[in-house]
C-alpha positions as CSV (number, residue, x, y, z in Angstrom):
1,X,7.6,58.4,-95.3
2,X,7.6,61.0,-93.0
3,X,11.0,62.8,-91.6
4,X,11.9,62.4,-88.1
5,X,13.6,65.9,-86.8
6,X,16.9,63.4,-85.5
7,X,17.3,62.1,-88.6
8,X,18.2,64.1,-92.2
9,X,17.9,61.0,-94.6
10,X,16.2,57.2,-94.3
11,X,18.3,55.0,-96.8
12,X,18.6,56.4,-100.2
13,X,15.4,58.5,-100.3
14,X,15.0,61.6,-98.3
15,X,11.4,61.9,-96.5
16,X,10.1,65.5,-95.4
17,X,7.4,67.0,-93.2
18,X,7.2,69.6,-90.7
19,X,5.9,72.6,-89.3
20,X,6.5,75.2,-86.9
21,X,4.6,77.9,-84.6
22,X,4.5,81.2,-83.9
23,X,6.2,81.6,-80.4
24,X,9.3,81.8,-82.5
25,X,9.6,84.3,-85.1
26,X,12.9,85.1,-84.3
27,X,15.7,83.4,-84.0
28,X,17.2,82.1,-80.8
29,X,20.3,84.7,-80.4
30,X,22.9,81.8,-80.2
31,X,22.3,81.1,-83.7
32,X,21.4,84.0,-85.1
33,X,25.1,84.9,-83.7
34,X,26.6,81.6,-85.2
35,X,25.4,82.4,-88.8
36,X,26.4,85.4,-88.9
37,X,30.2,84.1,-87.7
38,X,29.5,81.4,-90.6
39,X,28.9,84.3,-93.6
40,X,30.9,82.9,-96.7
41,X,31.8,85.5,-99.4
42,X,29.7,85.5,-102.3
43,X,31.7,83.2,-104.8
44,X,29.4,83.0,-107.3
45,X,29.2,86.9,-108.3
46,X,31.7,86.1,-111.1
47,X,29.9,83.9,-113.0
48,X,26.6,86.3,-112.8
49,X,24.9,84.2,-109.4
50,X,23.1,86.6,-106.8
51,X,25.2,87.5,-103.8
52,X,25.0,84.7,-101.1
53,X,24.8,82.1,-103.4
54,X,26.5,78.6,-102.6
55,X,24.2,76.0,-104.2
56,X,21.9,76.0,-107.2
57,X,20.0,73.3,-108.5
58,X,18.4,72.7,-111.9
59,X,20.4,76.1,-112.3
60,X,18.2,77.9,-109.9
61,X,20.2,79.4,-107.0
62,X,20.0,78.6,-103.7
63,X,21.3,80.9,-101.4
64,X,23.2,81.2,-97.5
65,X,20.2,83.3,-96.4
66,X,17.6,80.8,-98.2
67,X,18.8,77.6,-95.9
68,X,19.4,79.7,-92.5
69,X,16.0,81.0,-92.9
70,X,14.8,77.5,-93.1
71,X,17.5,76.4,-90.5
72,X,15.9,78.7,-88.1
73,X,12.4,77.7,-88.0
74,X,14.3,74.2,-87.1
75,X,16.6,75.4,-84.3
76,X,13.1,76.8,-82.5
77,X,12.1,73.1,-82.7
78,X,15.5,71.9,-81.8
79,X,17.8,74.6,-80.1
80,X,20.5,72.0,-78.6
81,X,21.2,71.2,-82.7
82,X,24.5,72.7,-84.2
83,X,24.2,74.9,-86.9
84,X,25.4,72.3,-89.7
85,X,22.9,70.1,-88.7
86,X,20.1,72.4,-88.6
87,X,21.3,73.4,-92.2
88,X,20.8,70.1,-93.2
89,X,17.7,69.4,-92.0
90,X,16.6,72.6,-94.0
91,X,18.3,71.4,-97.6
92,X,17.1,68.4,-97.3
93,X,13.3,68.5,-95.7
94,X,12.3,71.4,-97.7
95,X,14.9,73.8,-100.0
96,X,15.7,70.2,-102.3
97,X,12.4,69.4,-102.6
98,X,10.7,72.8,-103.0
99,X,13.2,73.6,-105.7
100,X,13.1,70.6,-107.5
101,X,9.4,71.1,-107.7
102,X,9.5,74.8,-109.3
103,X,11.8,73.5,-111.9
104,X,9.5,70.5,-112.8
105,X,6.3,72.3,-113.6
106,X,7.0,76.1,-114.2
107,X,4.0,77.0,-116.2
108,X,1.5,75.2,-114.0
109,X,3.1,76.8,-110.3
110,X,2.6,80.2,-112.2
111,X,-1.1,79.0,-112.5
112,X,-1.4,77.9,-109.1
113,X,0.4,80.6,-107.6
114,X,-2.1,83.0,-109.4
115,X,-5.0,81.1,-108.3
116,X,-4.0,81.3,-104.6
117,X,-3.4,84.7,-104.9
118,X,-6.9,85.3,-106.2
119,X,-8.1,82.9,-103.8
120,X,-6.6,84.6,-100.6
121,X,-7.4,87.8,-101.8
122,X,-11.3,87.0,-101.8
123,X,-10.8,84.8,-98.2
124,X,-9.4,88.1,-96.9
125,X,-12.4,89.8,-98.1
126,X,-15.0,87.2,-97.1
127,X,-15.5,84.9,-100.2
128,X,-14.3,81.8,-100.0
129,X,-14.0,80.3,-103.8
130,X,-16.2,77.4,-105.0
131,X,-13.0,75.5,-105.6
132,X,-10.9,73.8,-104.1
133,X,-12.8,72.5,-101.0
134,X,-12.0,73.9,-97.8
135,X,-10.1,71.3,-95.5
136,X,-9.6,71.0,-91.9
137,X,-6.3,70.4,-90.5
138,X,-5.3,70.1,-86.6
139,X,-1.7,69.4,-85.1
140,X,1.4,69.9,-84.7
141,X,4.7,70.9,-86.6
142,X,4.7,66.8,-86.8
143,X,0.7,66.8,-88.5
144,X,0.7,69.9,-90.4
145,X,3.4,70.6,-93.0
146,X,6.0,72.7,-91.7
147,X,5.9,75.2,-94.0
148,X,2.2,75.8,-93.6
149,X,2.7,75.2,-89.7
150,X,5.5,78.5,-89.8
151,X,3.5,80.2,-91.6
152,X,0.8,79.7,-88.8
153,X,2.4,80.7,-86.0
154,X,3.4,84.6,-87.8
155,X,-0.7,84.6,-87.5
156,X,-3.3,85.7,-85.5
157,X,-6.4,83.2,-84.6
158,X,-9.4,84.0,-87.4
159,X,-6.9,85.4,-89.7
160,X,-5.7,84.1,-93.0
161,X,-2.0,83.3,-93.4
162,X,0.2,84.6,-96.5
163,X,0.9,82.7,-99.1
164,X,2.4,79.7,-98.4
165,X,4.5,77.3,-100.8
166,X,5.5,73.7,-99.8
167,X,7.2,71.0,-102.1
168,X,5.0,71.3,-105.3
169,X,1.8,72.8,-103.6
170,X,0.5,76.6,-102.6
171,X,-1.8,77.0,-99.4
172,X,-3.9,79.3,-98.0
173,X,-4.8,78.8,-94.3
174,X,-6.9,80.1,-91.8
175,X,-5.9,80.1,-88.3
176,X,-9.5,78.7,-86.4
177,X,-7.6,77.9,-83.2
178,X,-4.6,78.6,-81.7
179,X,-3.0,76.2,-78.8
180,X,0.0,77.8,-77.8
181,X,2.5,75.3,-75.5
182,X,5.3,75.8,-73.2
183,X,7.6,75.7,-76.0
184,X,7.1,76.5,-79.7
185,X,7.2,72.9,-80.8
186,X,4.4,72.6,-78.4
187,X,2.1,74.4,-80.2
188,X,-0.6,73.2,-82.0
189,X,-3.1,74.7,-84.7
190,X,-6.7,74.0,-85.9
191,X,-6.7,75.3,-89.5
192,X,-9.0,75.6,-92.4
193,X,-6.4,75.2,-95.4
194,X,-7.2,75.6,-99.2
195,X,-4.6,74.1,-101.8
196,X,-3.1,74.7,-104.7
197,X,-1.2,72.0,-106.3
198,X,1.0,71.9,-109.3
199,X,2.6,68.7,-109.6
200,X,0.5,65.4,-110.9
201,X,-1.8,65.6,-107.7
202,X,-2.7,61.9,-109.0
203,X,0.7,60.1,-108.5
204,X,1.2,61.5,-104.8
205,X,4.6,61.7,-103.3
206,X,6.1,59.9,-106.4
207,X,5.7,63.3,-108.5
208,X,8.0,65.0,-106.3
209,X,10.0,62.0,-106.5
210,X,10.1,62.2,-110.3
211,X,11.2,65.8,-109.3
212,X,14.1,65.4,-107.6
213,X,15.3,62.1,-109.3
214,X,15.5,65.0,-112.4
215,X,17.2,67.9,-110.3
216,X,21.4,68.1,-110.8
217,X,23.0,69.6,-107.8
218,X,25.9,72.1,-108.1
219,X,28.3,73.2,-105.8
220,X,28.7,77.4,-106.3
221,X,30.4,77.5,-102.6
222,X,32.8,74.2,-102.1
223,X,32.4,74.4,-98.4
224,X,29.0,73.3,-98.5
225,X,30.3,69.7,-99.8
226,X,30.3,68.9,-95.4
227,X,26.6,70.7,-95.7
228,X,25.0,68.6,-97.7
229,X,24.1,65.1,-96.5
230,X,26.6,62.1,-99.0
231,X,23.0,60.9,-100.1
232,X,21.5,63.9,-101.0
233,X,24.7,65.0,-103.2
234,X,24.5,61.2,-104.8
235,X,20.7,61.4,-105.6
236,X,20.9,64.7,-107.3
237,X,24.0,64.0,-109.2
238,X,26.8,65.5,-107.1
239,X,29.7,63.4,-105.4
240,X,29.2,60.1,-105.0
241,X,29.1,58.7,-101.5
């Protein structure tokens, strides 16, 4: 399935894809303004969470300053969306899954993640590594994944991105071509994109499926029981719709 920006879930299962450019690295000053109005005190401090934290899930904390960072790279897409709704677009299109996905295969992300960095190291000085293949991919924030497509936009044309981490996967990406539009959801990338999975590449989608299906959600901050979608809080074993 693939997400549609309006929409935050499509019947009981959540889908997610994105990406974004570069024409917006920071954030429009209306919401920059509106999260920082929004800051919640740090109620999980007591029981030994980091400052900031109002979710975790499979015990891993999720943090105010994790989903605004992600809610930002959404509001450059869509500026006329409120804050709460740009938050969950970003818990549900990419914080959910991403975390779910570290917690189901630790041992094998620390592997990939040390491949890539080896891997991007050696792109950045001029060897490309027998494996994996090289890939072309052109598009959009719609076509390319949105974390990759962010990460894109932060870099110049011939460069190599950072490291990059979607939902179960690391990438390393070279920005070929640059087609910046009107707008930053206008602009489009031609990449050359090496990847780095750690979840069962051979079941697909339903491995980060499996993922979440496993992940319990907890509330650290009760306020964010109006941030997070009624399905999402059902799937992962919150409140029931």
């Amino acid at each position: 399935m693939q997400l549609t920006p309006m929409r935050t879930t499509q019947r009981h299962r959540v889908r997610w894809r994105g990406r974004l450019s570069r024409a917006g690295s920071v954030l429009p000053a209306i919401l920059t303004l509106s999260i920082a109005c929004e800051r919640v005190p740090a109620t999980g401090e007591p029981h030994g969470w980091p400052s900031g934290t109002v979710l975790t899930l499979n015990g891993v904390p999720i943090t105010q300053e994790d989903v605004d960072e992600v809610a930002g790279w959404y509001a450059m897409l869509e500026p006329q969306f409120a804050l709460p709704h740009l938050r969950r677009l970003a818990v549900s299109n990419v914080i959910f899954p991403k975390w779910a996905a570290r917690s189901a295969e630790p041992d094998r992300r620390r592997e990939a993640e040390a491949a890539a960095h080896a891997a991007l190291d050696g792109c950045r000085a001029g060897s490309l590594p027998a494996e994996p293949v090289l890939r072309a991919s052109d598009g959009n924030w719609r076509e390319l994944d949105l974390t990759i497509w962010r990460a894109a936009l932060d870099t110049e044309a011939g460069a190599w991105t950072d490291l990059i981490e979607s939902p179960g996967c690391f990438h390393v990406a070279r920005v070929d071509e640059r087609r910046a539009g009107r707008t930053p959801r206008e602009t489009t990338f031609v990449l050359s994109v090496l990847d780095f999975p750690y979840l069962d590449a051979t079941k697909g989608i339903a491995a980060l499926d499996e993922a979440i299906d496993r992940s319990r959600l907890e509330f650290i901050d009760p306020a964010w029981h109006d941030v997070v979608p009624a399905l999402w809080q059902h799937r992962l074993r919150g409140e029931s719709p």
